[in-house]
VOBA-1610 file (N, C-alpha, C; in pm, whole numbers, padded with zeros to 5 digits, always signed):
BEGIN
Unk+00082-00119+00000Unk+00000+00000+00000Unk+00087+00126+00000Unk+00223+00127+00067Unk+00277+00237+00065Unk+00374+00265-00055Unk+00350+00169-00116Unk+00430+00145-00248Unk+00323+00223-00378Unk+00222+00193-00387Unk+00122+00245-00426Unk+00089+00445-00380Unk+00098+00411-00249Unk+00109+00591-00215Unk+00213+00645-00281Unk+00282+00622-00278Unk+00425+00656-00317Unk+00469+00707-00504Unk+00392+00565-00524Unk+00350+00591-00736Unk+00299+00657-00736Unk+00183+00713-00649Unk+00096+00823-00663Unk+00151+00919-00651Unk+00203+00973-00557Unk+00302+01129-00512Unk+00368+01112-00613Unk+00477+01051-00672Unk+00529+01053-00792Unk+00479+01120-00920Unk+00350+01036-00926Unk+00285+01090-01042Unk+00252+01230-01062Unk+00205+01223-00941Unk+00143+01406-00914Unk+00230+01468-00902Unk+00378+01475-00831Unk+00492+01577-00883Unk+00538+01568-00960Unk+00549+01480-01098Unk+00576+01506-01213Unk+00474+01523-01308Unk+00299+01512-01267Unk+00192+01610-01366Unk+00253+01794-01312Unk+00259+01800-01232Unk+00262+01923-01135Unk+00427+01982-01231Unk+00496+01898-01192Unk+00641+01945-01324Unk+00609+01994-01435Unk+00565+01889-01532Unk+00523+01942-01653Unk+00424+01997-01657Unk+00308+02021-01600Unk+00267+02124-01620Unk+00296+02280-01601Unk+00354+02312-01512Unk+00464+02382-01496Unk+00596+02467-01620Unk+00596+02322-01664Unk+00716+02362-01766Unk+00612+02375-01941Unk+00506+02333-01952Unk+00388+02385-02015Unk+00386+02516-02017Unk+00320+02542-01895Unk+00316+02717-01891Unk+00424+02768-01943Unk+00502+02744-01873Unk+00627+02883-01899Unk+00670+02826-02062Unk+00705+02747-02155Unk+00669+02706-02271Unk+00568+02825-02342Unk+00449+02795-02298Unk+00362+02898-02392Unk+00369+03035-02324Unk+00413+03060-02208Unk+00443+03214-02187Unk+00562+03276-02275Unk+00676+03211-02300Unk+00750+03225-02413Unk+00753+03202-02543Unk+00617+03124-02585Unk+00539+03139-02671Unk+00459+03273-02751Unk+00387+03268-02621Unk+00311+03414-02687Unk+00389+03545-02620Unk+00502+03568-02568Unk+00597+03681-02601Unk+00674+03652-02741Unk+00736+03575-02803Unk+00777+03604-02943Unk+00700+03590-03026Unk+00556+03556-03014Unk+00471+03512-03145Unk+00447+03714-03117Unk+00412+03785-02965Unk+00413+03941-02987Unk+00494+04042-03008Unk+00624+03941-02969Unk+00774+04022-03046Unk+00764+04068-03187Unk+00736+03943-03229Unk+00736+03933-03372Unk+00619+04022-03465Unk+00513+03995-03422Unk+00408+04104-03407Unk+00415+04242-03404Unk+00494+04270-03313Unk+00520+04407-03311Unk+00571+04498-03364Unk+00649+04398-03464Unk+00794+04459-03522Unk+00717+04480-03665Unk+00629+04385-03717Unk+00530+04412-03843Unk+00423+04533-03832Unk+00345+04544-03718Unk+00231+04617-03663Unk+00257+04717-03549Unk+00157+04796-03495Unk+00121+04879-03370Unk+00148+04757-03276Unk+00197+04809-03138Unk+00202+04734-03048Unk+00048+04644-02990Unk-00062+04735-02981Unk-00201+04703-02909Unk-00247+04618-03059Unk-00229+04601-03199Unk-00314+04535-03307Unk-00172+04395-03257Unk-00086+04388-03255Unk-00015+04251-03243Unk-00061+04223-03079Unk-00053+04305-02996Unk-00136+04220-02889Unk-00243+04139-02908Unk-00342+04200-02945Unk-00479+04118-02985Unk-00469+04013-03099Unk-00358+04003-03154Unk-00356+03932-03280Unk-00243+03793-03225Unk-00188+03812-03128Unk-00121+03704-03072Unk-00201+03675-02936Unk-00290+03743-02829Unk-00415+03678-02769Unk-00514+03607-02873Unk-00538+03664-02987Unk-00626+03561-03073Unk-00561+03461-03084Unk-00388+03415-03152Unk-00355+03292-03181Unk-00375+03220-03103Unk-00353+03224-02960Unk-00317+03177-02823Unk-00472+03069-02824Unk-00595+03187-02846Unk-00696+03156-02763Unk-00732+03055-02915Unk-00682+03046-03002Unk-00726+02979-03121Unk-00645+02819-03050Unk-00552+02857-03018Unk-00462+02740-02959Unk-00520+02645-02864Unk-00575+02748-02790Unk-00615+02678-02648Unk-00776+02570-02654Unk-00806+02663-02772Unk-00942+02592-02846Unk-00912+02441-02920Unk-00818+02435-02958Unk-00781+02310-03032Unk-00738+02266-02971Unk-00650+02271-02868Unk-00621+02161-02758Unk-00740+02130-02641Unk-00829+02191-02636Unk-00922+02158-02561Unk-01050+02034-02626Unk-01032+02105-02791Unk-01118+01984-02846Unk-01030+01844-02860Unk-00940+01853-02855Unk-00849+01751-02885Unk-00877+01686-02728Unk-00843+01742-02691Unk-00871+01687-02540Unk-00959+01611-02469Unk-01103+01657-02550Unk-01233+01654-02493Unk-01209+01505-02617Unk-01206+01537-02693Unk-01221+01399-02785Unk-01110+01245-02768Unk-01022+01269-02720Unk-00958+01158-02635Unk-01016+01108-02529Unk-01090+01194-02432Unk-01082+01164-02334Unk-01269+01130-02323Unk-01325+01145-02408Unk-01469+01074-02442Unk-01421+00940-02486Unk-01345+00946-02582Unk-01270+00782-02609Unk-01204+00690-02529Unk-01150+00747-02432Unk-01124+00639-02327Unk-01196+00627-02189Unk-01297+00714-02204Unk-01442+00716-02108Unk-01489+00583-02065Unk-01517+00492-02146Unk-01596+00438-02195Unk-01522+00297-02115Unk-01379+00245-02121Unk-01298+00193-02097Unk-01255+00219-01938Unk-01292+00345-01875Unk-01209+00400-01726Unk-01246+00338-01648Unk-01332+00271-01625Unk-01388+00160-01470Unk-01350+00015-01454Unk-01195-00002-01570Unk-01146-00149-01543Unk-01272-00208-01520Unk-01380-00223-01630Unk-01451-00361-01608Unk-01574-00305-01481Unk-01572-00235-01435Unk-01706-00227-01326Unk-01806-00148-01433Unk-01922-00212-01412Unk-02016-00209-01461Unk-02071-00038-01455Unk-02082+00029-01310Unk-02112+00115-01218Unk-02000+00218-01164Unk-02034+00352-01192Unk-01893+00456-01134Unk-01928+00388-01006Unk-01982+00430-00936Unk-02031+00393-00811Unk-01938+00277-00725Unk-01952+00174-00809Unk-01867+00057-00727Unk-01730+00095-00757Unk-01693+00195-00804Unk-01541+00224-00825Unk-01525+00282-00703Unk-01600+00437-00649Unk-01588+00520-00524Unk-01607+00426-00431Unk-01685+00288-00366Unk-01711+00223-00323Unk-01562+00164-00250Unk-01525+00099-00410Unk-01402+00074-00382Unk-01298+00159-00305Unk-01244+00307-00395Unk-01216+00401-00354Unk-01193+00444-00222Unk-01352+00416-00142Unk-01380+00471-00041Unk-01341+00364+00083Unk-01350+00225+00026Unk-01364+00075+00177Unk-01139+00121+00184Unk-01082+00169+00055Unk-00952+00136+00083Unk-00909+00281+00140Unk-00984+00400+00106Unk-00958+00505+00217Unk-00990+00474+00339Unk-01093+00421+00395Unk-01122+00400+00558Unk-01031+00311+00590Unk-00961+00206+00536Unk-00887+00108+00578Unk-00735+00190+00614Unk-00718+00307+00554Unk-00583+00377+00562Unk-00593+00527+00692Unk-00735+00542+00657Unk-00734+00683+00761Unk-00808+00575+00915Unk-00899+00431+00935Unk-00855+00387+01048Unk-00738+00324+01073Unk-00612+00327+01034Unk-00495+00304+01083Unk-00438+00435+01137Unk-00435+00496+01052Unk-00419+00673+01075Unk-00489+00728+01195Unk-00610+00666+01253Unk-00669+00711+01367Unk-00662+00643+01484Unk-00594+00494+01493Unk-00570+00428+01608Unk-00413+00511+01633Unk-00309+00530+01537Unk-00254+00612+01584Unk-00222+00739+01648Unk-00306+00816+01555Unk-00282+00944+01665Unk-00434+00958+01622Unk-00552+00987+01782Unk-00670+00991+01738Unk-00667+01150+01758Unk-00598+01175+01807Unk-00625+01328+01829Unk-00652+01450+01700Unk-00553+01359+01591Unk-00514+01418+01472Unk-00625+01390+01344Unk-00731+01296+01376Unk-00785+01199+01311Unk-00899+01264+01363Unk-00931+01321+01496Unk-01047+01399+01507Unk-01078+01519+01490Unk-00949+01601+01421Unk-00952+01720+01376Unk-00983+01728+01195Unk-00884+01600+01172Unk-00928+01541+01038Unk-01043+01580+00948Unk-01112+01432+01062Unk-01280+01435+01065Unk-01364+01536+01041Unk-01373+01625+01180Unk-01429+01790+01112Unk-01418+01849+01019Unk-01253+01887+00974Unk-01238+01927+00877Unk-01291+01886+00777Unk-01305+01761+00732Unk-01358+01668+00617Unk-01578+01681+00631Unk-01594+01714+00754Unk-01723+01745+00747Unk-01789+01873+00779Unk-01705+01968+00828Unk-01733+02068+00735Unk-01690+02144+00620Unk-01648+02073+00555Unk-01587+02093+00380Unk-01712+02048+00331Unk-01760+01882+00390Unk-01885+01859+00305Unk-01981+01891+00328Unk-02024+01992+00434Unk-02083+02092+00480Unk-02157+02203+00384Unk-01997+02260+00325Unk-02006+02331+00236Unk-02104+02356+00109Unk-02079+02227+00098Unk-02143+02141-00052Unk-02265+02077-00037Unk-02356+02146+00028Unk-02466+02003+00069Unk-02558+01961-00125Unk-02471+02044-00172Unk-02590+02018-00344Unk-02497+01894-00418Unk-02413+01844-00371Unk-02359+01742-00400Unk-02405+01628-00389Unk-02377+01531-00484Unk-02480+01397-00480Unk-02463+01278-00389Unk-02561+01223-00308Unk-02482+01157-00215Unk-02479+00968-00307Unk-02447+00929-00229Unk-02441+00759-00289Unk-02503+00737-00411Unk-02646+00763-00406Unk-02723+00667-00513Unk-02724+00763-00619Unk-02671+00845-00622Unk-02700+00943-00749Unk-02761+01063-00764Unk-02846+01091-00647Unk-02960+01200-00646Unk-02904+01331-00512Unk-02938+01398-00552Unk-02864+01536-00489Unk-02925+01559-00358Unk-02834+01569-00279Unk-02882+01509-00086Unk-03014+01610-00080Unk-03080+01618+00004Unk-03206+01722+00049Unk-03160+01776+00188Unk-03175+01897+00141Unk-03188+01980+00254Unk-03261+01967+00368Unk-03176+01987+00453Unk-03225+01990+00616Unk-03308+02102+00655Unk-03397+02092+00676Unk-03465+02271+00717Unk-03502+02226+00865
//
């Protein structure tokens, strides 16, 4: 299990890397696509004309995006029939890790707790288990 935590933190500081090195990529992007711009045109007509490329950019990688990721939709629940029995899952191997986490230090585990319920506090329009959006308490 801690081998598994561990692939995980991994993963996420190197999405967190490259994304990172993304940005600053297209921030030096659209300063020479307005360098260049500028030197043809008025400064404010190559601004808007290299925010247009950008936002033309950001449009095609978003459809590109959206269309991969409808394609492997379909495939994401390894075989479970139901999102549901995935969070299920999800959820029996989080309690199995935060009650170890709470026989150790309960003190830390009951501050946890709160925290974690009033966050979901926050959110009461969120859907609970079966699908349907919790009802308000009056």
């Amino acid at each position: 299990m801690r081998n598994l935590i561990a692939r995980i933190a991994v993963l996420l500081a190197s999405v967190f890397v490259g994304t990172i090195a993304v940005v600053v990529a297209g921030a030096f992007l659209c300063l020479a696509l307005y360098s260049f711009l500028a030197s043809m045109m008025a400064p404010p007509l190559a601004g808007l004309a290299a925010a247009g490329g950008v936002l033309v950019l950001a449009m095609i990688i978003v459809i590109v995006a959206n269309g991969a990721i409808g394609k492997s939709r379909a495939n994401s629940w390894g075989g479970l029939e139901n999102p549901w029995d995935a969070g299920v899952t999800l959820g029996s191997a989080a309690a199995g890790i935060f009650q170890a986490f709470a026989s150790k230090k309960p003190r830390a585990a009951i501050l946890t707790g709160l925290a974690v319920g009033f966050i979901a506090g926050l959110f009461p329009q969120l859907p609970n288990g079966n699908g349907k959006k919790a009802k308000k308490r009056e």
